[in-house]
GUPA-381449 format. One record per residue (C-alpha): y negated, z, x negated. Coordinates in pm, 1 decimal, always signed. Last residue first. Example, Ala and Ser with C-alpha at 12.3 -4.5 7.8 and 13.67 -1.06 7.14 Angstrom:
residues 2
c2, c3, c1
+106.0, +714.0, -1367.0
+450.0, +780.0, -1230.0
//
This chain:
residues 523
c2, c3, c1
+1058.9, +1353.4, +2236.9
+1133.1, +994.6, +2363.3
+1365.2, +803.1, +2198.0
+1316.3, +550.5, +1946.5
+1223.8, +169.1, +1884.7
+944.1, +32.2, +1704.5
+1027.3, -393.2, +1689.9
+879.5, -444.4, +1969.3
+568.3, -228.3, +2104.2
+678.3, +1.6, +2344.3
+722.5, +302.2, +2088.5
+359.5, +233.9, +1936.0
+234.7, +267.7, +2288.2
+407.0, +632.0, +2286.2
+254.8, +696.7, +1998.2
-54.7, +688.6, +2126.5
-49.5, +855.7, +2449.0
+102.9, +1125.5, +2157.3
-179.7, +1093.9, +1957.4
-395.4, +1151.8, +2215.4
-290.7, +1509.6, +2312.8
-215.8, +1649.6, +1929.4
-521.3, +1541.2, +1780.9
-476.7, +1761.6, +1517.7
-213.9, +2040.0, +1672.7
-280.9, +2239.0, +1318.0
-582.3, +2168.5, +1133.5
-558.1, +2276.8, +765.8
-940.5, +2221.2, +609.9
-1013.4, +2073.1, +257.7
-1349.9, +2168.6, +143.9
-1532.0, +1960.5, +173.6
-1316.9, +1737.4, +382.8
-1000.0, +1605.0, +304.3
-841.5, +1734.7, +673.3
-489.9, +1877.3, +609.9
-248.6, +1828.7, +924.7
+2.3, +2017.3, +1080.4
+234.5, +1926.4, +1380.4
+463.6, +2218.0, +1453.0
+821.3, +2184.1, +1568.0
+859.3, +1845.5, +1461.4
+745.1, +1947.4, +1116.9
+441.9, +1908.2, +892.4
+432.2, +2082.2, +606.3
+101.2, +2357.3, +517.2
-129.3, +2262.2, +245.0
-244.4, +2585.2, +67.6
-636.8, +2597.1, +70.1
-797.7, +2471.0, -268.5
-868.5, +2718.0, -560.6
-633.1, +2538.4, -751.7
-461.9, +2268.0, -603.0
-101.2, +2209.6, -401.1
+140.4, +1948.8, -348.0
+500.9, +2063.6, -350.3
+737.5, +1793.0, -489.0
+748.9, +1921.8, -862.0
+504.0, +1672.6, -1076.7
+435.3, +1455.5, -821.7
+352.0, +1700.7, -559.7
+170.0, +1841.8, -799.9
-16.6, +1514.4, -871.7
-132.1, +1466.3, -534.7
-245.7, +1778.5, -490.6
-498.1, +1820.8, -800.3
-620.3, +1461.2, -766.1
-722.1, +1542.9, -402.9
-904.4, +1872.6, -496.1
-1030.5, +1692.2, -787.3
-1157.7, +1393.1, -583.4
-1326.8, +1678.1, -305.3
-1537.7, +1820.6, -557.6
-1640.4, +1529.1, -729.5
-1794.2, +1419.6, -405.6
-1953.7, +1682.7, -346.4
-2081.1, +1735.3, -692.6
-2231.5, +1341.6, -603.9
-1994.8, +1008.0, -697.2
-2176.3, +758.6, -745.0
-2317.9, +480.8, -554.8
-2180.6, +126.0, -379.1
-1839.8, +162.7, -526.2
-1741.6, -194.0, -699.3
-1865.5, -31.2, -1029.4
-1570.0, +181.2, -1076.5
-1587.9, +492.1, -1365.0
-1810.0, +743.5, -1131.7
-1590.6, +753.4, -809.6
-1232.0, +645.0, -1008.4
-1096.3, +986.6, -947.6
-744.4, +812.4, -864.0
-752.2, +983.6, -533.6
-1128.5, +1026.7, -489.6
-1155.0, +637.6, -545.6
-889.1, +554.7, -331.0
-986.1, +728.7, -15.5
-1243.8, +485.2, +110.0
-943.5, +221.7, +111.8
-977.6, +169.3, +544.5
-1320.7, +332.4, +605.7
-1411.7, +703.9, +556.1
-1652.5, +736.5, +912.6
-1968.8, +693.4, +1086.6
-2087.7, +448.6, +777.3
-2356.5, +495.7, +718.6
-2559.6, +807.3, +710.0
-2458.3, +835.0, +423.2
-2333.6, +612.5, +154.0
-2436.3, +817.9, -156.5
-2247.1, +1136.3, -8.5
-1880.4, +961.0, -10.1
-1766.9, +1021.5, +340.0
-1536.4, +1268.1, +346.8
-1300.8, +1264.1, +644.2
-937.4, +1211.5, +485.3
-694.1, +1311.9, +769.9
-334.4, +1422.3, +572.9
+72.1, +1492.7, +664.0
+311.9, +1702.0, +466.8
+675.9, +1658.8, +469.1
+938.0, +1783.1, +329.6
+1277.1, +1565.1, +423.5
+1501.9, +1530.8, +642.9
+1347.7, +1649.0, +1045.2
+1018.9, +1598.7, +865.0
+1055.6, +1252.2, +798.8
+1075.6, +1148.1, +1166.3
+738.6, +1386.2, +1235.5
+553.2, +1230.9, +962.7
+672.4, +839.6, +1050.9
+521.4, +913.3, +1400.4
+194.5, +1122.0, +1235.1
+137.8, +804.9, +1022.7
+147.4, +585.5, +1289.6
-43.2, +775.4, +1570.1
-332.3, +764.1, +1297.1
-305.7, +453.8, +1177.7
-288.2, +197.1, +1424.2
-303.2, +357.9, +1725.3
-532.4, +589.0, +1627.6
-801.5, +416.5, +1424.5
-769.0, +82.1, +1712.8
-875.0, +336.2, +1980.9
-1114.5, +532.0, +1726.1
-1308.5, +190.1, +1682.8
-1278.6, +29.4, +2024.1
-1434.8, +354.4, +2172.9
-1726.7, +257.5, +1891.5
-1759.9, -63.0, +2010.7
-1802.3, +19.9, +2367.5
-2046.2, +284.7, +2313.9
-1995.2, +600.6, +2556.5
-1768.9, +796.6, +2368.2
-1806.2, +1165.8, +2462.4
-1448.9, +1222.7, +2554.3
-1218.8, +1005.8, +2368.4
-863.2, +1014.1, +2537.9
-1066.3, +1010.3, +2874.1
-1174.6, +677.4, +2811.2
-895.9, +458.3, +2786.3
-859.3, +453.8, +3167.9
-1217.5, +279.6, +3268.8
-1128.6, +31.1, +3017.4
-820.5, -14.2, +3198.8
-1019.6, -209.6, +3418.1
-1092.7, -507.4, +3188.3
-893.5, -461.9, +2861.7
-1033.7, -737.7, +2715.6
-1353.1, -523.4, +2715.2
-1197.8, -289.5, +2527.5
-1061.9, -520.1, +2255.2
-1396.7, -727.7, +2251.4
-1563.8, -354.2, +2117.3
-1304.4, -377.0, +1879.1
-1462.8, -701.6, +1739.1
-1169.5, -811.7, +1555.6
-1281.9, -1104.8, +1218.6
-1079.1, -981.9, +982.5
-1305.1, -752.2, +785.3
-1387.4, -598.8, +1141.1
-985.5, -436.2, +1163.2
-1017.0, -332.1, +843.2
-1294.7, -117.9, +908.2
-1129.4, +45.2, +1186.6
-942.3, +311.6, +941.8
-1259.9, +491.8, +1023.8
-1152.7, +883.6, +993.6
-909.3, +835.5, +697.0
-516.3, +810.3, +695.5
-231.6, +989.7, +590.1
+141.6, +1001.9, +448.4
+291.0, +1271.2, +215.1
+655.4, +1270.5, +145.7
+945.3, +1450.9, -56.9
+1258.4, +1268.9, -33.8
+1537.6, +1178.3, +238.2
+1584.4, +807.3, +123.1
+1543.4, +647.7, +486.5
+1855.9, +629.8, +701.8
+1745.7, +899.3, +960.0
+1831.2, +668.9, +1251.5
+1473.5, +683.9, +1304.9
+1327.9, +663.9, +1030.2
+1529.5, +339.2, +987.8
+1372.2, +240.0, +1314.7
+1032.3, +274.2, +1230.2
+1113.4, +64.2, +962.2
+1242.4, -240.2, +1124.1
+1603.1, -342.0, +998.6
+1771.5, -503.9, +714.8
+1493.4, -482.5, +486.5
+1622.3, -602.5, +128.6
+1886.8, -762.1, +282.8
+1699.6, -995.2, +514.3
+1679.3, -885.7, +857.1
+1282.2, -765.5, +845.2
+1025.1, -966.8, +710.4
+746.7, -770.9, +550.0
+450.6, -952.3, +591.1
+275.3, -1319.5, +593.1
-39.4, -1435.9, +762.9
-17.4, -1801.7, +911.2
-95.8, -1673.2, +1273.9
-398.0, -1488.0, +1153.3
-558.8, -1839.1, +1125.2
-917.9, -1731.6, +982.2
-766.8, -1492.5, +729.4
-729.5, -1713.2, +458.5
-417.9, -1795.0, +452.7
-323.8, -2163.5, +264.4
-517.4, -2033.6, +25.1
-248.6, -1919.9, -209.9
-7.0, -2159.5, -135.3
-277.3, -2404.4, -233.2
-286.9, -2246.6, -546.4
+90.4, -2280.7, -627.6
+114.3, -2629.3, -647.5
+365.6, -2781.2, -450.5
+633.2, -2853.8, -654.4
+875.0, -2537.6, -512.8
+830.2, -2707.0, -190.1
+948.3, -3029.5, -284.8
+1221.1, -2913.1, -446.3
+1394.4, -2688.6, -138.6
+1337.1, -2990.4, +91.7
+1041.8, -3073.9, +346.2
+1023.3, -3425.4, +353.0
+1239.7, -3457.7, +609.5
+1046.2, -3295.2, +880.9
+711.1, -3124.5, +680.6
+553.0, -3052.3, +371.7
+183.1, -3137.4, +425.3
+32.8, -2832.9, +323.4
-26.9, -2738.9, +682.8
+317.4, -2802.8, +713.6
+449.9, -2526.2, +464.8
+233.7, -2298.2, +641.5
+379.2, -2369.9, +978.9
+743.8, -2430.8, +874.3
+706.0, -2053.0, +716.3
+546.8, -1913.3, +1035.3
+813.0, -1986.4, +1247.3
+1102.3, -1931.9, +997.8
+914.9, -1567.9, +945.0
+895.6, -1544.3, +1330.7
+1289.0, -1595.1, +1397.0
+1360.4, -1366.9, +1077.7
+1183.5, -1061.9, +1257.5
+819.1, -1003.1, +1162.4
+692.6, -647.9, +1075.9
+558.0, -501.1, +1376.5
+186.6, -319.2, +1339.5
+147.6, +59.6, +1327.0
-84.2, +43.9, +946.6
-5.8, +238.3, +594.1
-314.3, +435.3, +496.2
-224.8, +590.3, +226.5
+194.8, +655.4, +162.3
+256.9, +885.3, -107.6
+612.2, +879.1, -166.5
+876.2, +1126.1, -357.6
+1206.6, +1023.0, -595.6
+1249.9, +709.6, -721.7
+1448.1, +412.8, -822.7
+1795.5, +611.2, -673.7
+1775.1, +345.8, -381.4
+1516.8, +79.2, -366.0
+1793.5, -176.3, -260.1
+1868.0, +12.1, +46.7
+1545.4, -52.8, +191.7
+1381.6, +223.6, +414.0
+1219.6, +427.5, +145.2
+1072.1, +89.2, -25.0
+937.9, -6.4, +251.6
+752.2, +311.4, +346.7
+586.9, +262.5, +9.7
+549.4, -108.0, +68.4
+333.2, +8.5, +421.5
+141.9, +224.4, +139.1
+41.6, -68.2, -82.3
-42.6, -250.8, +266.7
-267.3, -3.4, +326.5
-262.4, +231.9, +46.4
-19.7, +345.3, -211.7
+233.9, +566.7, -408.7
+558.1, +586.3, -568.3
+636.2, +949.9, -747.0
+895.3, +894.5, -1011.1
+1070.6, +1223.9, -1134.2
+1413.1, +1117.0, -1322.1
+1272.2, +834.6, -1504.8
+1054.5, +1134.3, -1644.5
+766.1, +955.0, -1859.9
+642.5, +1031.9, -2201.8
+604.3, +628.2, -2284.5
+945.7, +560.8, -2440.1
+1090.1, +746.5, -2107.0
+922.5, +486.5, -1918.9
+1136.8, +194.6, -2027.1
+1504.2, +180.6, -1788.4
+1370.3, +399.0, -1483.3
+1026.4, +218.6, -1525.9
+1188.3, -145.8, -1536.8
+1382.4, -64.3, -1252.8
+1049.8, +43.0, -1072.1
+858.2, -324.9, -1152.2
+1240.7, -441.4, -989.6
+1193.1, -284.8, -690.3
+836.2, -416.0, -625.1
+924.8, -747.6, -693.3
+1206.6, -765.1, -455.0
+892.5, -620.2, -221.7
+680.9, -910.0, -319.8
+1006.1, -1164.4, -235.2
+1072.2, -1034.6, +104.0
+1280.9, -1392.7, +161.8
+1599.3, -1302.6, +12.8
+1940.7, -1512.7, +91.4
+2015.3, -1604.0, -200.2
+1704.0, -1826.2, -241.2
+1876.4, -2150.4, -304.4
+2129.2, -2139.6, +9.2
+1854.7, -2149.8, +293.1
+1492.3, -2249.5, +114.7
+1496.2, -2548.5, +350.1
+1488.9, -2338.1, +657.1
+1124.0, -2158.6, +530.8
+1175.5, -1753.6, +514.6
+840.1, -1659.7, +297.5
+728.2, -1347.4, +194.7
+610.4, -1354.2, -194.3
+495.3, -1695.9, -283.2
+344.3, -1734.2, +93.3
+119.1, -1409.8, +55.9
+160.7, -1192.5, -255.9
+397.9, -1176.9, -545.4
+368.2, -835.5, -697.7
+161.5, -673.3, -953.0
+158.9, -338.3, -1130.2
-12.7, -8.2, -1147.2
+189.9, +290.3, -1375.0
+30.3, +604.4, -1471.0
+195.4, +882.7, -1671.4
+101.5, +1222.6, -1507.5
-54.8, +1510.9, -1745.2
-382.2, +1574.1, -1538.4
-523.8, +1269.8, -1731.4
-282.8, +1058.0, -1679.0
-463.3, +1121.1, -1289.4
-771.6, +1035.2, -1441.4
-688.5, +736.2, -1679.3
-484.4, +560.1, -1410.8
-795.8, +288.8, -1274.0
-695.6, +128.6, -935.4
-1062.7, +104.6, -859.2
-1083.4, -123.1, -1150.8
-871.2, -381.4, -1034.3
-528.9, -420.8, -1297.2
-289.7, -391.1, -1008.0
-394.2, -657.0, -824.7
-501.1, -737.0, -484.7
-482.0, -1042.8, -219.2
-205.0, -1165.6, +40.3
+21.3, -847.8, +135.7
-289.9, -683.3, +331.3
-410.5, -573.4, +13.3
-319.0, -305.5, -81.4
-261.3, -210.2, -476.4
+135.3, +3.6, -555.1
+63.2, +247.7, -755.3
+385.9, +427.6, -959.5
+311.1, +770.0, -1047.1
+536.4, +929.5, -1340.4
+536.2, +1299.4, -1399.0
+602.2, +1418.8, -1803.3
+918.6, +1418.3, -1958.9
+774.0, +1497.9, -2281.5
+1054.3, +1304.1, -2478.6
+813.5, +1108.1, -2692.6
+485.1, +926.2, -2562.2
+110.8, +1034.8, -2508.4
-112.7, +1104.9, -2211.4
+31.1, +797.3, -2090.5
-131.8, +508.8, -1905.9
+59.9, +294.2, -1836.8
+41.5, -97.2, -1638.2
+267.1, -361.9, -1519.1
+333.6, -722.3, -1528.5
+477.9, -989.4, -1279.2
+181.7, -1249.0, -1289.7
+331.0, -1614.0, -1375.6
+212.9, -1813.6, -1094.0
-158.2, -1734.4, -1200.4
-469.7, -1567.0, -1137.8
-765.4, -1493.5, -1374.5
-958.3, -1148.0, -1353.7
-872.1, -907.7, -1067.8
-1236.6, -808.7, -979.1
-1304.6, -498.3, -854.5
-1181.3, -288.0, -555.3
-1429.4, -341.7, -278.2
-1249.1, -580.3, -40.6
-1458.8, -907.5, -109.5
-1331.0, -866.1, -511.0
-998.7, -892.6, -325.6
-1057.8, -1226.1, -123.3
-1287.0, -1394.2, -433.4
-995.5, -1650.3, -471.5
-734.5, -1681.6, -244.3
-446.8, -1572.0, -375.7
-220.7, -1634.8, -685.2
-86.5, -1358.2, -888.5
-349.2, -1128.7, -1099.9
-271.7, -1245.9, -1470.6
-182.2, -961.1, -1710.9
-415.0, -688.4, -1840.8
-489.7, -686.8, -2194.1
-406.6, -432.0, -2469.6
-50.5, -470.5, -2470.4
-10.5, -666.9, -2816.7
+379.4, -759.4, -2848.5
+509.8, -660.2, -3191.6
+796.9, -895.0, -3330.2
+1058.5, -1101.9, -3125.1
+1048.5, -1073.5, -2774.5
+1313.3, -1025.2, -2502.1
+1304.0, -1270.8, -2172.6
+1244.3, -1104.5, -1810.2
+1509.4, -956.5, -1621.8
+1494.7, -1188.6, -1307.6
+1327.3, -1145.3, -1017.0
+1431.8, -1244.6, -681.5
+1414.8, -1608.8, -596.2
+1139.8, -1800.9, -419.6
+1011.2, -1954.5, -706.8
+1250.6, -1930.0, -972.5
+1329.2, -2280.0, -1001.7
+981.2, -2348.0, -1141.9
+806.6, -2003.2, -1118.5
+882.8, -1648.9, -1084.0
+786.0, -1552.3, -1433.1
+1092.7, -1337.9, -1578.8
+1052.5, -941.3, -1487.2
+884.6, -624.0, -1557.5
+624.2, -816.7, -1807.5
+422.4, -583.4, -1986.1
+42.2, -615.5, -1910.4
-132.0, -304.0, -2004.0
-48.6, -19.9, -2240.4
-322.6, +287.7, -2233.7
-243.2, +558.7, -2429.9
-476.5, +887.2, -2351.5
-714.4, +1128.8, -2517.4
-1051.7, +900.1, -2510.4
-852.9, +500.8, -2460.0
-631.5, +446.9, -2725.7
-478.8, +143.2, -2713.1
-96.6, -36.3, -2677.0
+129.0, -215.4, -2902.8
+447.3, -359.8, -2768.9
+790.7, -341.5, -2935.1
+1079.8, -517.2, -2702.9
+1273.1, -589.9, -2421.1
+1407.5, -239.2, -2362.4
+1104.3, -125.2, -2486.7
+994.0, +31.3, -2830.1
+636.6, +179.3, -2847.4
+363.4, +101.3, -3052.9
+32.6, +254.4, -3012.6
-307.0, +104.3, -3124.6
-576.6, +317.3, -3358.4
-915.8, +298.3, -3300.3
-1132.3, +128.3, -3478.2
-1244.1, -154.5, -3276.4
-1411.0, +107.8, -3054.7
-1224.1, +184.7, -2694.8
-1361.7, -16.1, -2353.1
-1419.4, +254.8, -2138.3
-1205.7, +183.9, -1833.4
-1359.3, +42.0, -1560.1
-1282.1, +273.8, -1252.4
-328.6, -627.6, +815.9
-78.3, -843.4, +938.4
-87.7, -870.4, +1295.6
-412.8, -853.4, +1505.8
-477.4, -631.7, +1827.8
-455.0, -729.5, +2175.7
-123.5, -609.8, +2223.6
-172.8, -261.6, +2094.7
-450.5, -201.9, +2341.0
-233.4, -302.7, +2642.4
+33.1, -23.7, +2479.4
-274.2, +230.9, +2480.1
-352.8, +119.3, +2810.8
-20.5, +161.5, +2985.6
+21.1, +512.6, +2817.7
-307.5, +622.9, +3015.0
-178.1, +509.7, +3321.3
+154.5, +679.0, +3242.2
-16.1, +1019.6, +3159.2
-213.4, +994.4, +3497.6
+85.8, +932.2, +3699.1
//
């Protein structure tokens, strides 16, 4: 009885919560560019310290005009050398939104934004590791080019680098009635994007020292939801071969009933509406205001995966399910307050518990000790969210695949006491060892600090480089399986915790099974 009580408020919990959620060194004018041949081209890169640095190659057409609301198409070849020594255009969103999040400025914005990033320890046949970021961003604001995102110290462990951009908010996920017969039948638009940015690396990367044969994708938030994305749509098939999913979040992707819903509503706020609202007008509405027409205050207007189109034919959850994910090597994770998020849009968790009105009283004993209202609402909304997530997809995988599961607790030393916890992104800079180089962090990075980023660094890109992550000097990182949960807490150092949070993870997960859209049996 006690077990379903407490199951009751976990699933109450889910329902109140909200849907949808460094610099480089700048090189002397002396030194020497790079040119490499491309399937489209010759581009000429920098040299920044010991590595090759090419920014802003297209991956695909500008998705503007008539293309708007299509999937990408092979972008134009190019007579002559192309400079690639600038990053491309962020695409649109609502401007200051990402600089707001902590991960640097992304620079201009337009329409026309589908470029990529490398950085290469050097070019030839080397055959060397290729990691493929994917920014979060809550699918309406990020770019590949912020500084946090920075590749030069995980090229510099011998991987090659490669950030890009994808069509965000409205221009990227969007399922309006009108669009029906001009959009062949796509409305996941960002994720299109995505796929195509990676058929551009198995085609070009070899030119830049890559392996189009070993492609590690990897992200955070909604960067690591795409991850998981990308495993469970068909179209991503053979485009690459392990994930690294950060921080990807428990909530329901929207069926094609929701998307129409939510498509009619944005496209009316704009004033595009009944008759009016035909394929061509709403491809000459200007992009900008599709880019603000979220801003977070309306959460009902946010966009997200859509699922039933045939990109993402079904849930995710479910296609980990079934077992009809790629089966390749994966890590997933989250941090110790993934909560954060949660306050940047406006969620007051300790409102969330209080909404919950007597089964307040019942949350409790998952979090012994917890007296404070907002903080129970913090670890409540951590677990479910996150934390039950990522150990749900974990013990799915498992049963294919290798799997290894994370809990990143190291708060950066310069910003202690505060916060209580690693907020949602606080891993990112220790990943791509950005702690020192990125001036959106609040301090630098300590010996600590350092410490932990190489451990991280190390892992992550042995597991990219042969699908087993490990690091020198640094405990051996045992798999998660259904038959015993195992977790590696990033702390300093790195600590294997087996049974983490076994208890009330699995109240937990057995909310996230209720909620629609997650379906499975019960183990």
């Amino acid at each position: 009885m006690q077990g379903n009580r407490l199951f009751a408020v976990a699933l109450a919990l889910a329902g109140w919560l909200l849907p949808g959620i460094g610099n480089a060194a700048t090189p002397p004018a002396s030194a020497p560019s790079l040119q490499v041949q491309t399937a489209g081209g010759a581009v000429q890169g920098t040299r920044e310290g010991d590595l090759l640095v090419f920014k802003g190659l297209p991956y695909a057409a500008p998705p503007v005009g008539s293309l708007r609301w299509q999937a990408p198409q092979p972008a134009m070849p190019w007579q002559g050398m192309r400079k690639a020594e600038a990053f491309g255009k962020a695409c649109m969103q609502a401007p200051g939104a990402a600089l707001a999040a902590g991960a640097g400025d992304i620079g201009p914005m337009s329409e026309d934004c589908l470029t990529l990033n490398i950085w290469t320890p050097g070019t030839g046949n080397a055959r060397r590791p290729v990691m493929v970021w994917i920014h979060g961003g809550a699918l309406v604001f990020g770019a590949g080019s912020q500084s946090l995102y920075d590749g030069q110290a995980l090229a510099a462990r011998g991987a090659v680098v490669v950030s890009l951009n994808y069509r965000l908010g409205p221009l990227g996920f969007f399922d309006h009635p009108a669009l029906a017969g001009t959009s062949g039948g796509h409305v996941n638009f960002g994720l299109l994007d995505q796929i195509a940015a990676l058929k551009w690396v198995r085609e070009n990367i070899g030119a830049f020292g890559g392996d189009p044969g070993n492609v590690t994708v990897f992200g955070e938030s909604a960067g690591g939801q795409s991850v998981l994305a990308l495993f469970a749509s068909p179209k991503a098939r053979g485009l690459f071969q392990r994930g690294i999913v950060q921080s990807a979040y428990g909530i329901p992707s929207s069926n094609r009933a929701k998307a129409r819903t939510v498509s009619i509503k944005v496209a009316s706020s704009l004033g595009v509406q009944g008759a009016d609202a035909t394929a061509a007008r709403l491809r000459a509405v200007p992009a900008q205001r599709f880019a603000t027409a979220f801003s977070g205050e309306d959460m009902s207007l946010a966009p997200g995966f859509v699922v039933g189109d045939n990109v993402l034919p079904q849930p995710i959850l479910e296609t980990f399910q079934q077992g009809r994910q790629a089966r390749f090597p994966l890590i997933i994770g989250s941090n110790s307050d993934e909560a954060t998020v949660a306050t940047a849009f406006g969620l007051d968790p300790a409102a969330v518990v209080d909404r919950l009105g007597a089964g307040k009283v019942m949350l409790k004993p998952l979090y012994p000790g917890v007296k404070d209202a907002s903080e129970l609402g913090r670890q409540a909304i951590r677990d479910l969210v996150f934390t039950a997530y990522a150990k749900r997809i974990a013990y799915l995988h498992s049963r294919r695949a290798p799997t290894w599961r994370y809990y990143f607790s190291h708060v950066q030393t310069g910003m202690r006491p505060q916060p209580p916890g690693v907020g949602h992104g606080g891993e990112i800079a220790f990943v791509m060892g950005t702690g020192d180089s990125c001036r959106c962090l609040g301090a630098p990075f300590s010996a600590a600090d350092r410490a932990v980023s190489r451990n991280v660094g190390d892992y992550w890109v042995a597991f990219a480089r042969n699908g087993v992550p490990t690091a020198a000097g640094a405990p051996a990182w045992p798999k998660d399986s259904a038959r015993r949960a195992q977790v590696l807490e990033f702390a300093e150092p790195p600590i294997p915790r087996p049974n983490f949070m076994q208890a009330r993870l699995n109240v937990m997960i057995g909310a996230l099974k209720g909620i629609g859209g997650y379906l499975g049996k019960r183990e």
